[in-house]
N, C-alpha and C positions, 0 to 999 in steps of 0.2 A: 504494500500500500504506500508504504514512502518513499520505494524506490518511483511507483508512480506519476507521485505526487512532486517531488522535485523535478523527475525530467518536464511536464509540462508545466510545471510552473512560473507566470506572469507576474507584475505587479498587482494586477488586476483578479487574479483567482481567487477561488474561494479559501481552498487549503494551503498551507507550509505541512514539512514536515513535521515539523516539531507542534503543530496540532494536533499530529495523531498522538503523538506519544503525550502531550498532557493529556489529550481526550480519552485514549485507551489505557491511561496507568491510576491517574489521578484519583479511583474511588476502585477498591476492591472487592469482585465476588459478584458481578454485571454480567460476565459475561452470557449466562441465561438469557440478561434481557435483549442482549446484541448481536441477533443472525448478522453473518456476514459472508459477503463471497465475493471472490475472486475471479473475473475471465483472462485467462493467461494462453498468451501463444507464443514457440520459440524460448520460451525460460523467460519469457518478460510481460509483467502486470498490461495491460492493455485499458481495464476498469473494473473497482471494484466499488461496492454497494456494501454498505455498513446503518442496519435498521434499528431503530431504539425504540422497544415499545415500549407504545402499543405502535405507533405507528407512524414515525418520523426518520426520513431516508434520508442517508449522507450518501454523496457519492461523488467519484472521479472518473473520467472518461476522457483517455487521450484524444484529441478534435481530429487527428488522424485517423481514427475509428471510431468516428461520431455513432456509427449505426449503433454502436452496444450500446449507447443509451435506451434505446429501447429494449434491450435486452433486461438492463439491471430495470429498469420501470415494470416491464412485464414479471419479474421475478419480485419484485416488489410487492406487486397488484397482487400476488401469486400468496403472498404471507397474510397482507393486513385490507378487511374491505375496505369498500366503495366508501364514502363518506368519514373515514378514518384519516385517509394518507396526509403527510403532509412531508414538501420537500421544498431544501431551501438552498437556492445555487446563488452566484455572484452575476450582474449583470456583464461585468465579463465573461462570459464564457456562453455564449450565443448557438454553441453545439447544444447545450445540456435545455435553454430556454425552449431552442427551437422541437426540442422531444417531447419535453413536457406539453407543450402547448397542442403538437400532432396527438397527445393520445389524451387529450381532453383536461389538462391539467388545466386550472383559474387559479389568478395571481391575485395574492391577497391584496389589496390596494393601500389597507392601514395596517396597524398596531406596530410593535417594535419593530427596527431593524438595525444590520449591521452596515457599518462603514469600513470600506479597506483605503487603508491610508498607507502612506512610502514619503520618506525623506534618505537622499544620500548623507552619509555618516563623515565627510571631509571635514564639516564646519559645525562644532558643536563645543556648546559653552560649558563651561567648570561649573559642577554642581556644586551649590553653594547650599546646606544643610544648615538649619538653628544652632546657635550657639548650645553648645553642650551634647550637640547629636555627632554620630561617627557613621560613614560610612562604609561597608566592607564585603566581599564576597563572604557567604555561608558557611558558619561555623558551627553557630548553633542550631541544629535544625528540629530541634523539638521545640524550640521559639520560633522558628520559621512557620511551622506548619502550626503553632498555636496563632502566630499573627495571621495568617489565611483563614482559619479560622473564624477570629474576631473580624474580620474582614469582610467573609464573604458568609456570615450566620443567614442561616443554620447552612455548615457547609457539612458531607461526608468523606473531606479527606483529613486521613489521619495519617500518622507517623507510617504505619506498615503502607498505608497505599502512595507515600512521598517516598519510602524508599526505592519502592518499584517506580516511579517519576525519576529518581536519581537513577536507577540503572537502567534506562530508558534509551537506545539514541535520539537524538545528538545531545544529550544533556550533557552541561560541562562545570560545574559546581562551581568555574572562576568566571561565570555569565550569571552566576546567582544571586543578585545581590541585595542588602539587607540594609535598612536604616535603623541603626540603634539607637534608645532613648538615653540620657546619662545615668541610668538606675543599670544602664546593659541589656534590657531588655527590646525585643525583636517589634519595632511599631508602624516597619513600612516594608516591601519589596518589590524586587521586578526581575522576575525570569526571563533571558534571553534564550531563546534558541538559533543554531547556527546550521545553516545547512554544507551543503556540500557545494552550492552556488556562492556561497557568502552572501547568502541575505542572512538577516540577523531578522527573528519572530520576537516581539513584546508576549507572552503568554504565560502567567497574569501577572498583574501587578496589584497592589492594593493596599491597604493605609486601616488600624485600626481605627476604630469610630475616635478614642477619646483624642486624637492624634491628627485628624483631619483639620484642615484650612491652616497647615502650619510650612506648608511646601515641599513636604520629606517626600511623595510622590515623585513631584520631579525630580528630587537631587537623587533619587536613587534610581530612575530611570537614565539619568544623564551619566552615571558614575555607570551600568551595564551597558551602557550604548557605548560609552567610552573603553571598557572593556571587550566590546566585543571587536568596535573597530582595530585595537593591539591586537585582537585574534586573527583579524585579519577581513572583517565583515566591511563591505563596501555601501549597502543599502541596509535601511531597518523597515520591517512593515507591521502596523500594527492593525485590529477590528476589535474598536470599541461602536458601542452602541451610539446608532448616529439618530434617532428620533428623540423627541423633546421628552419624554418619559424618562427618560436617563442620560441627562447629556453633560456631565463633568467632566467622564472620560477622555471626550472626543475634545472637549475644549481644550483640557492638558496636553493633547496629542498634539491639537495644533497649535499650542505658543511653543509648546518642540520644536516645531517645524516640519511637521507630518502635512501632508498634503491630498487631499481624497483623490482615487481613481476607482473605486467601484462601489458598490452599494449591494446589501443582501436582498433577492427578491424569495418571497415565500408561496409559494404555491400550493393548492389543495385540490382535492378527488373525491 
């Protein structure tokens, strides 16, 4: 799936690698809820289709062989009924829209959606954190995964399903990085994922509550962006929530200097 997922990956696509591996590691004991399958030709993924029920389809489809969109849709149709499905692609990717739309898919017109955003990593400022705050790749990580926690409540990742995050590709522990309060405890972060392109993934970041409106978001996004570019990342891309129902994310992305180039569209059956 991520070998996939990096060859045809755009600025504009839906997936990075290192979505699957948050999306596949980060909560343990799923895999029940998550049929998946692969159409492989030649020893190489061509498209695979990954279900969450009851009845929500991810999927990737090299635009080289657009036609298996129809395949994973059919195989879709094939698990979860009529009036259940729900599948959500990037308006980049005009293979996967134009499938959906031939076998009668309707695009939802409102409620949330994602924004994919891209800034080149050349020119980026010195994270300036609060006095008394530090910032640092991950040391402590049962303070990491309690600030995720506090973060994103009621969350189910726990220490055993971060370890499986940590041995996850491309995870790289010195793209992990952490805002500490002066008490030493864990009050901000932001994972970088790096692929094999050198694009650098934001996946996730977040700020406990009591800790919010104090800047540690940004200095600690800027201090892993700043790391990841030493690793050797040329672009960074991030998908935060771009509707007015939640839009702090997408504001912090763009005084980054993220830049939008595609937008989530959701479709139903």
């Amino acid at each position: 799936m991520q070998e996939l997922t990096g060859r045809i990956w755009t600025p504009r696509a839906r997936w990075h690698a290192g979505d699957l591996a948050w999306g596949r590691f980060q909560h343990t004991g799923r895999e029940s809820e998550w049929p998946t399958m692969l159409w492989r030709a030649e020893r190489r993924t061509l498209a695979w289709g990954w279900v969450e029920l009851p009845g929500y389809l991810n999927l990737a489809v090299d635009p080289d062989h657009a036609g298996l969109a129809h395949d994973v849709l059919r195989w879709f149709e094939e698990l979860v009924p009529a009036g259940e499905r729900q599948v959500e692609v990037s308006s980049g990717e005009p293979h996967l829209i134009s499938a959906l739309e031939e076998r009668g898919y309707a695009r939802v017109k409102d409620g949330p959606f994602f924004v994919g955003m891209v800034r080149d990593l050349d020119d980026l400022p010195e994270p300036a954190p609060p006095a008394g705050f530090r910032l640092q790749a991950v040391r402590d990580v049962a303070g990491r995964v309690a600030a995720h926690r506090a973060a994103f409540h009621p969350s189910r990742v726990t220490e055993e399903s971060y370890a499986a995050v940590r041995a996850a590709w491309p995870y790289r522990a010195e793209l992990d990085w952490c805002a500490l309060a002066p008490d030493g405890s864990t009050v901000a972060y932001c994972l970088i994922w790096l692929d094999d392109r050198q694009v650098a993934l934001i996946e996730p970041t977040g700020t406990v509550p009591a800790h919010r409106g104090k800047g540690l978001a940004r200095a600690v996004c800027l201090a892993a962006l700043r790391a990841a570019r030493a690793a050797g990342a040329k672009q960074a891309v991030v998908a935060p929530r771009g509707d007015d129902g939640y839009p702090v994310p997408a504001r912090l992305y763009s005084r980054l200097g993220f830049r939008d180039t595609a937008r989530s569209l959701r479709f139903t059956h």
